[in-house]
C-alpha positions in Angstrom: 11.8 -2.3 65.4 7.9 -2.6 66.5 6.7 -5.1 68.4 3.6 -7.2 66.8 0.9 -5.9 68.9 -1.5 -5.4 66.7 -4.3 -7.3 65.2 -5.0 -5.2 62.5 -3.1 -2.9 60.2 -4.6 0.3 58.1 -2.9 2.2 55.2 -4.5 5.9 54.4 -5.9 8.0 57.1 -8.0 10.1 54.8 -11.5 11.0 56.2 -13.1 7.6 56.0 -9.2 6.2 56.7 -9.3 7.7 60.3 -12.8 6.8 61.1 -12.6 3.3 60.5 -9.3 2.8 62.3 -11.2 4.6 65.6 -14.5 2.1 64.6 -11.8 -0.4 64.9 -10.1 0.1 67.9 -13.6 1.3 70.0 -14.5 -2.0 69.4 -11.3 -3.4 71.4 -9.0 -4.0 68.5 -5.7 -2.5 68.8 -4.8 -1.3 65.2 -1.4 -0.4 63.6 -2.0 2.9 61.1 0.6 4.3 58.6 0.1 7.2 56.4 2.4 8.4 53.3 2.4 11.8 55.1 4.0 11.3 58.5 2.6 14.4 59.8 -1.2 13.0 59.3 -0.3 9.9 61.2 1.0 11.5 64.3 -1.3 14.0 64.4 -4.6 11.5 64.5 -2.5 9.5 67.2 -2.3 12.3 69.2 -5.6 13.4 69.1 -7.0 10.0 70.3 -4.8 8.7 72.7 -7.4 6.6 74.5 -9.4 4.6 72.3 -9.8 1.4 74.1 -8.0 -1.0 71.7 -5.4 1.4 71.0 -4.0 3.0 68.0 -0.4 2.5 66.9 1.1 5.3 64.8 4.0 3.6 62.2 6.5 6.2 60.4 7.5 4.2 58.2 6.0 0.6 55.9 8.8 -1.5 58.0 7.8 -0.8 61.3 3.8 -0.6 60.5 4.0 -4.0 59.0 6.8 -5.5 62.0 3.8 -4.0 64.3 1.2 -6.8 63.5 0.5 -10.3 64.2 0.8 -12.9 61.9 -1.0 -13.9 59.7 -0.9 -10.0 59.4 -4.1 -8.3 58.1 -3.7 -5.0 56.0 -6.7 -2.6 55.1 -5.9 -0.4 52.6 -8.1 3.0 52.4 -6.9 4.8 49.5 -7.9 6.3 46.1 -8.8 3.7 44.2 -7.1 2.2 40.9 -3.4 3.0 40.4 -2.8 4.1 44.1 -4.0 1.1 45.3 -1.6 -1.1 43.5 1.1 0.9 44.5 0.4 0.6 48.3 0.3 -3.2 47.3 3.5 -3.0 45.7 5.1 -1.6 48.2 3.5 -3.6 51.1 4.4 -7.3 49.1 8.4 -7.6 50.0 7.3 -6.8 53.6 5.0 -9.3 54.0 4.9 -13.3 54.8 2.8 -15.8 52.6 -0.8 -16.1 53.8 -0.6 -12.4 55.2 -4.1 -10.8 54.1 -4.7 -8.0 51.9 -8.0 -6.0 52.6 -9.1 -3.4 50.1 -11.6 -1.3 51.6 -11.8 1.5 48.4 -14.7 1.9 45.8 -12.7 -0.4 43.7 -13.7 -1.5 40.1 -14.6 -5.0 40.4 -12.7 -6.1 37.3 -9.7 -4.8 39.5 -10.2 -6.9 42.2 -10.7 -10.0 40.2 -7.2 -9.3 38.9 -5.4 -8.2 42.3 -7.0 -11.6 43.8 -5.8 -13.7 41.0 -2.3 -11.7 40.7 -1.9 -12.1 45.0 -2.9 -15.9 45.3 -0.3 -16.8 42.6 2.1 -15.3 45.1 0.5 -17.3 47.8 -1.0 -13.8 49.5 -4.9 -13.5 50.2 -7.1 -10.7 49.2 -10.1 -10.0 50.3 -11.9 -6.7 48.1 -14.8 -5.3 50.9 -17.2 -2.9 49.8 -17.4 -0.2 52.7 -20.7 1.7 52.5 -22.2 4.7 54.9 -19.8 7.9 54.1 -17.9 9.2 57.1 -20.3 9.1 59.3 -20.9 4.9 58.8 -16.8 4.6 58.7 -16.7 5.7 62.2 -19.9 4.2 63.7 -21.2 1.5 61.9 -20.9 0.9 58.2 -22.2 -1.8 56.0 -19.8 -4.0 55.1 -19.6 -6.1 51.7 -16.5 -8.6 51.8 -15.4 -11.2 48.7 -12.4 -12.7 48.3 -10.5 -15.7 50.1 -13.4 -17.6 52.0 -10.3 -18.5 54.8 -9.5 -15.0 54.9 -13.1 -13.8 55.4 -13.1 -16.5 58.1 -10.3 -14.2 59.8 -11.4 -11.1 59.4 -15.1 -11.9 60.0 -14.7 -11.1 63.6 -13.1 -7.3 63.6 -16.0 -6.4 60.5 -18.6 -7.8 62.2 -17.8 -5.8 65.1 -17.5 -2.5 63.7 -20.5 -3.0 61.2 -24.0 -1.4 62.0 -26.1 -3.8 63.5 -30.2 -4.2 62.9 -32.8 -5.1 64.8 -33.4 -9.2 64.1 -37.5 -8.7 63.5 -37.6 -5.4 62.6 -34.3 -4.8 59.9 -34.7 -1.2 61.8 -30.9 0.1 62.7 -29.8 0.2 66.1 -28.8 3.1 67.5 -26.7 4.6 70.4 -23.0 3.7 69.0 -21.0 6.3 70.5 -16.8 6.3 70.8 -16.2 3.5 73.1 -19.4 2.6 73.6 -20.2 0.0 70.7 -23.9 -0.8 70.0 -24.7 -4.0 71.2 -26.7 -7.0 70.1 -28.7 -6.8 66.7 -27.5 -8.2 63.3 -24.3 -7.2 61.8 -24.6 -5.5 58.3 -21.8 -7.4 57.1 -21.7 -11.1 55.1 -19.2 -12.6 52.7 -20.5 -11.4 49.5 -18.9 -14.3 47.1 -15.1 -14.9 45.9 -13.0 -12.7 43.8 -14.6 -9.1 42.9 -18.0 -10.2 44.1 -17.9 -7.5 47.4 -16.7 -4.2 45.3 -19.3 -5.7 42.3 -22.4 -5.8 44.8 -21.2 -2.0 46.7 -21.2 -0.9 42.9 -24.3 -1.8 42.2 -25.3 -0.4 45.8 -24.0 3.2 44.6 -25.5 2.5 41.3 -28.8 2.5 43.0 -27.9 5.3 45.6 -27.6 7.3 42.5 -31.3 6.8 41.2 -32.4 6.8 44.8 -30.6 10.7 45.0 -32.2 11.4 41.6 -35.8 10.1 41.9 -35.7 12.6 45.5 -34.6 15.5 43.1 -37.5 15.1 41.0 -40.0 15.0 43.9 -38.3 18.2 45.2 -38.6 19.8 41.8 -42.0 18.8 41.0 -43.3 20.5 44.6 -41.4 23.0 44.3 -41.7 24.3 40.3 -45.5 22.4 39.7 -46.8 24.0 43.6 -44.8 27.1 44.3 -43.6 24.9 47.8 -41.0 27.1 50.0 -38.2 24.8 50.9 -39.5 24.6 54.7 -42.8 23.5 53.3 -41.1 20.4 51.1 -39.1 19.8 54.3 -41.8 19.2 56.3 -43.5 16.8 53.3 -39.8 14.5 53.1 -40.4 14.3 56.8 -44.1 13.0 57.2 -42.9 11.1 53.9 -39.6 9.7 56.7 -42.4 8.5 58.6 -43.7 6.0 56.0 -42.8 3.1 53.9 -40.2 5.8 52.4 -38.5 6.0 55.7 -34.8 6.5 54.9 -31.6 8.1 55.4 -31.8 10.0 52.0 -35.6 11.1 53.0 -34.2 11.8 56.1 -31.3 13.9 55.3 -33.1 15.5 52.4 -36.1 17.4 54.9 -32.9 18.6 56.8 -30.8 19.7 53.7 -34.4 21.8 52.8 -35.2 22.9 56.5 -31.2 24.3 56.8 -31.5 28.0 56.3 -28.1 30.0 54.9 -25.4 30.6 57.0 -24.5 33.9 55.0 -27.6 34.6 54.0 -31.5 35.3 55.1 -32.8 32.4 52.5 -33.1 28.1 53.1 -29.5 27.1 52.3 -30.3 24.8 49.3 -31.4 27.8 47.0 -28.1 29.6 46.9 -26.5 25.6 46.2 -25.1 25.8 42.5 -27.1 22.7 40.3 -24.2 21.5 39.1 -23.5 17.4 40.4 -20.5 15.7 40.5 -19.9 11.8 40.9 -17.0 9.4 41.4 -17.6 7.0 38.9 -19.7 3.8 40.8 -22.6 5.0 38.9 -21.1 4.9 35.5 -19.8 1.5 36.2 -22.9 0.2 37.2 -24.9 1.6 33.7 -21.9 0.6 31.6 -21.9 -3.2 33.0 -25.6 -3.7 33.0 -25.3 -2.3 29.2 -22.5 -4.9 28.9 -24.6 -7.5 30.4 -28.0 -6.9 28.1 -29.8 -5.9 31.3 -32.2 -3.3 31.5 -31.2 -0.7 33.8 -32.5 2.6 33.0 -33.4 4.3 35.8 -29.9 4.1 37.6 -28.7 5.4 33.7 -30.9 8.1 33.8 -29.8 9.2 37.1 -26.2 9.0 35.9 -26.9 10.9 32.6 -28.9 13.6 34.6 -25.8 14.2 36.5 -23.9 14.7 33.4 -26.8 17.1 32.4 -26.5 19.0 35.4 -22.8 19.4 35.0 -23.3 21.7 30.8 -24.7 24.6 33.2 -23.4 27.1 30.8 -25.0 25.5 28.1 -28.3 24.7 29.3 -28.1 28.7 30.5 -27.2 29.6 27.2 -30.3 27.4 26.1 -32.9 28.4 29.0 -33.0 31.5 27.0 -34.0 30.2 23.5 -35.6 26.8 23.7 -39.2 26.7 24.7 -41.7 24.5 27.0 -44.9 24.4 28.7 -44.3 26.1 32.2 -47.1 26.7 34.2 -48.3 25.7 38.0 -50.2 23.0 38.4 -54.0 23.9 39.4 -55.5 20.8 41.5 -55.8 20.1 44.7 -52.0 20.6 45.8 -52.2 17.8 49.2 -53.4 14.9 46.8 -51.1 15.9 43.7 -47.6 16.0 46.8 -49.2 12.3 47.5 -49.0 11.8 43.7 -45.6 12.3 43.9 -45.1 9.7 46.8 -46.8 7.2 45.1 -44.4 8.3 42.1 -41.4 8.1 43.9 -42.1 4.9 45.5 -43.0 3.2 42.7 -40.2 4.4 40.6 -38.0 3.5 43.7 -38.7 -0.2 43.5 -38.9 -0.7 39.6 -34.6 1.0 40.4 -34.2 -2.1 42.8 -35.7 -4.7 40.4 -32.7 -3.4 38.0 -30.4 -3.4 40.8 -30.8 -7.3 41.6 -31.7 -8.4 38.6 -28.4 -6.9 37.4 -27.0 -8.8 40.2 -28.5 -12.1 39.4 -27.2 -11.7 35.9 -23.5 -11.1 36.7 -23.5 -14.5 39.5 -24.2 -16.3 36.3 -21.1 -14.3 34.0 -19.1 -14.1 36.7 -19.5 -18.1 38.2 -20.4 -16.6 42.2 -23.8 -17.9 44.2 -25.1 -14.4 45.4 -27.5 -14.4 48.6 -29.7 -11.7 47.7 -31.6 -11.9 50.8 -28.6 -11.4 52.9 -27.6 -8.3 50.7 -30.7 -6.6 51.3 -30.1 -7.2 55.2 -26.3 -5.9 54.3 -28.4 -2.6 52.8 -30.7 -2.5 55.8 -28.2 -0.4 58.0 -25.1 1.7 57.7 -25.1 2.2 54.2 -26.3 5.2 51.9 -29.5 3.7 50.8 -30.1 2.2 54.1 -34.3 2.3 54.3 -37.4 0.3 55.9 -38.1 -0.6 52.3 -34.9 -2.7 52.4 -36.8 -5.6 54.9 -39.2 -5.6 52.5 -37.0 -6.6 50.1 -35.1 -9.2 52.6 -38.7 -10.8 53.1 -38.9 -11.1 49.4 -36.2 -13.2 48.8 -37.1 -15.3 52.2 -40.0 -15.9 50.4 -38.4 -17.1 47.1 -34.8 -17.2 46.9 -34.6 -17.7 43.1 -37.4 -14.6 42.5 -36.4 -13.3 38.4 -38.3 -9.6 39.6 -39.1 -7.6 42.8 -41.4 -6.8 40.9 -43.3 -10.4 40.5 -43.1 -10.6 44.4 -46.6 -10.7 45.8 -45.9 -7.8 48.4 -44.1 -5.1 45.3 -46.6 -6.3 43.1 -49.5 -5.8 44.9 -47.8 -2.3 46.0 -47.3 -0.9 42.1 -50.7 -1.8 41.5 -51.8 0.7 44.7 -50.1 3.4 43.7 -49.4 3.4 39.8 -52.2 5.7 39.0 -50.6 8.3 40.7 -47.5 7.4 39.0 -48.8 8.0 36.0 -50.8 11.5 36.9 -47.4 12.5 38.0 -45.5 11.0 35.1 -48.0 13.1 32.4 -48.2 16.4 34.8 -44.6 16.4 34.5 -44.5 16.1 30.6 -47.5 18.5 30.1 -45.6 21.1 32.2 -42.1 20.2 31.3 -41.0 19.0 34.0 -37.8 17.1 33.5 -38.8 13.8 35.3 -36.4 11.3 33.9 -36.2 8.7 36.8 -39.8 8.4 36.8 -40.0 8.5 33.7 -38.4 5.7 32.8 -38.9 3.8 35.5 -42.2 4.0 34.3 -41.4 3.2 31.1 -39.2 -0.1 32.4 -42.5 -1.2 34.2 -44.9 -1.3 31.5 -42.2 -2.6 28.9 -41.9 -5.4 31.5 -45.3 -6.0 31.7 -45.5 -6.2 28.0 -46.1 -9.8 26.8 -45.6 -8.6 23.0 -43.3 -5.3 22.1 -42.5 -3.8 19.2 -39.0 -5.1 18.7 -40.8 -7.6 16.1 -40.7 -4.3 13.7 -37.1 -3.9 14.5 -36.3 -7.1 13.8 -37.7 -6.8 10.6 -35.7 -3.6 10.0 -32.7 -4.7 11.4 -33.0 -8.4 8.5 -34.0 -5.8 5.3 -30.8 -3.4 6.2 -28.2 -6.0 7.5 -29.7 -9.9 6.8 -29.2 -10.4 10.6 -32.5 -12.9 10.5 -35.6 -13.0 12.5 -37.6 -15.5 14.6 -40.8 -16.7 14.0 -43.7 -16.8 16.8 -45.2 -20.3 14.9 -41.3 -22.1 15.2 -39.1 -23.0 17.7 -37.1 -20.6 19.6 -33.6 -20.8 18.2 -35.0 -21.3 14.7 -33.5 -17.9 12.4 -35.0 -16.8 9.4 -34.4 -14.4 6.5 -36.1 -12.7 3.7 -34.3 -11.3 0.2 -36.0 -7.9 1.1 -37.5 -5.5 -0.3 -39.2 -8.0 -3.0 -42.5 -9.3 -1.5 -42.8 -12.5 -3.5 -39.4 -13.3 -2.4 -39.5 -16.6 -0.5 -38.2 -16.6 3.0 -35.4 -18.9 3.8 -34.0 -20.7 6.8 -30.9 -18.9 8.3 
């Protein structure tokens, strides 16, 4: 039997399994691992014998779970949904009351609700932790978005705020330099209790929810220079990187000049034209359009992004198609340097009417789901580590310094005052795109979400009236209260209306 060494324990040493354990135990932490696979486990142990909290290779659930100090604390790290409660299944008759239960998968939220309620009744605590920043952010810094058991968060605060990327305080700019054993120092950890229950895997889905219009809206920039201007794919890797060097600094910019600049390793060509269009996705986005449908919020920019996935993924069909459906074509004639800033300005704007949904969506379910969301201290989560991490994230953190209860990013002063810069490039780009058919549907509708919000009157007053003569499901009146319903024995126009 193991002695209980260890302050931490991790099940699942898949890719992002393995890197967090070694984030863990760089940061002096000795941690206890256990894989289903024995062979997995030993072979990770022995490749990093020398980590400096040490790593602690378990063959079987017994040992792994006699290896940790009480009250033992158990990161799981596998597929998410059925799996998940299986390795909680299997961990519950080893464990002592008050042990703690960390998931760190892309759990469904509603799932976490239910494990937490299911575990406390047992007396166990659960803590759900969105874990943002792919492979590269398990191992060296990732952000970090915990709910659960507020006493448990008080334990565990210490080994996630280790491990999580740190910021600078003024500038929200990551700090770099983390290598194995040599954690970054100082700066502000991307990681804060998110709320109870399934508040931490609700925020990280609507993080991947906006990581999926952030991936899209980039798409669209790429195809507009490349099928509107005839760009090479060095050319539009040179324009993401000037664009890196601006308020669109990013990692997706980033990563996106390299993806373009990468030539083919079997090949003569840039790497990204021999890539097959076809998209997949894991589900976060889905979740995220489907709730804020759920909710009544407007969210159509991360939908779009999802449903141009699904678009992407019919390639035989929209070959089949290509060849008897017709559009515009053409290359765009203008002066090419102002219409590529055109499609900044596009991008950008369509990139903070996709945050507006984001939070807004956020500040809706803290209302359905009874939590008091910081949104402030999310947007400093976002600022490093994660996918989407950005300079336009402080931005965003400054917003909701400024007023804490803001409705819109887009009635803050700063957003405001940079939509009204840049939206009549927006628009060129937005119409260029239609008149040469373009598919632009991020922008789009993004655009389309803008000026609907703007809107003090829309047309739903006609729908209303269609929605009464078909289905008696009453109207309002703009000269009576709000709350007063009204209906009319359609189609008879001398018919008096009556009070619903």
């Amino acid at each position: 039997m193991s002695t209980a060494r260890s302050e931490i324990g991790l099940v699942g040493l898949a890719v992002m399994g393995q890197n967090l354990a070694l984030n863990i135990a760089d940061h002096g932490f000795r941690i206890s691992v256990f894989n289903r696979t024995t062979e997995t486990m030993e072979k990770f142990v022995a490749r990093n014998p020398d980590t400096p909290g040490g790593l602690e290779g378990c063959r079987t659930l017994e040992d792994f779970v006699a290896s940790l100090k009480r009250p033992r604390k158990v990161i799981i790290l596998v597929k998410a949904g059925g799996p998940t409660d299986a390795v909680i299944e299997s961990l519950l008759p080893l464990l002592d009351k008050g042990d703690i239960i960390i998931d760190g998968g892309n759990a469904l939220w509603t799932d976490t609700i239910r494990r937490e309620k299911e575990l406390t009744a047992k007396s166990f605590r659960f803590i759900g932790s969105g874990v943002s920043g792919g492979e590269e952010g398990a191992r060296f810094g990732p952000a970090l978005m915990p709910g659960g058991d507020p006493e448990a968060w008080n334990e565990l605060e210490p080994v996630w705020s280790a491990i999580a990327a740190k910021v600078d305080e003024k500038s929200g700019k990551p700090l770099e330099g983390a290598r194995p054993g040599q954690p970054v120092e100082g700066g502000v950890p991307c990681s804060a209790y998110i709320g109870p229950d399934g508040a931490g895997h609700y925020v990280k889905m609507v993080h991947n929810g906006i990581e999926y219009g952030d991936m899209q809206m980039i798409c669209e920039a790429y195809a507009l220079m490349k099928d509107l201007l005839g760009l090479s794919a060095g050319e539009m890797g040179e324009v993401f990187s000037r664009w890196n060097e601006g308020v669109l600094d990013s990692f997706l910019i980033e990563i996106t000049a390299e993806i373009l600049k990468q030539k083919d390793p079997a090949g003569d060509g840039p790497l990204v034209d021999v890539i097959l269009d076809t998209a997949g996705q894991k589900g976060t986005g889905k979740w995220t359009s489907v709730n804020a449908l759920d909710m009544g919020i407007p969210a159509p920019t991360i939908a779009e992004a999802v449903f141009a996935r699904c678009l992407s993924a019919i390639k035989e069909e929209r070959v089949a198609a290509a060849k008897v459906l017709s559009g515009p074509g053409g290359r765009y004639t203008g002066d090419r340097a102002a219409f590529i800033e055109a499609i900044h300005d596009a991008l950008y704007c369509s990139k903070i009417c996709s945050y507006a949904q984001g939070f807004q969506l956020m500040r809706a379910a803290q209302s359905e789901f009874k939590w008091k969301l910081n949104f402030g201290e999310i947007a400093m989560i976002w600022r490093g580590g994660c996918i989407i991490r950005a300079r336009f994230l402080q931005k965003i953190y400054e917003a909701y310094q400024r007023e804490p209860e803001l409705a819109n990013l887009l009635l803050d002063p700063y957003f405001r005052g940079e939509v009204e810069r840049c939206q009549a490039n927006w628009r060129r780009v937005v119409a260029e795109a239609a008149a040469h058919g373009v598919a632009a549907p991020t922008f789009m509708s993004s655009l389309a979400y803008y000026d609907g919000y703007r809107s003090e009157r829309l047309p739903a007053n006609l729908l209303q009236g269609q929605r009464d003569f078909f289905g008696a499901h009453t109207y309002e009146r703009t000269d009576q209260p709000r709350g007063k319903f009204f209906h009319v024995d359609w189609p008879d126009p001398d018919r008096p209306q009556i009070e619903a």
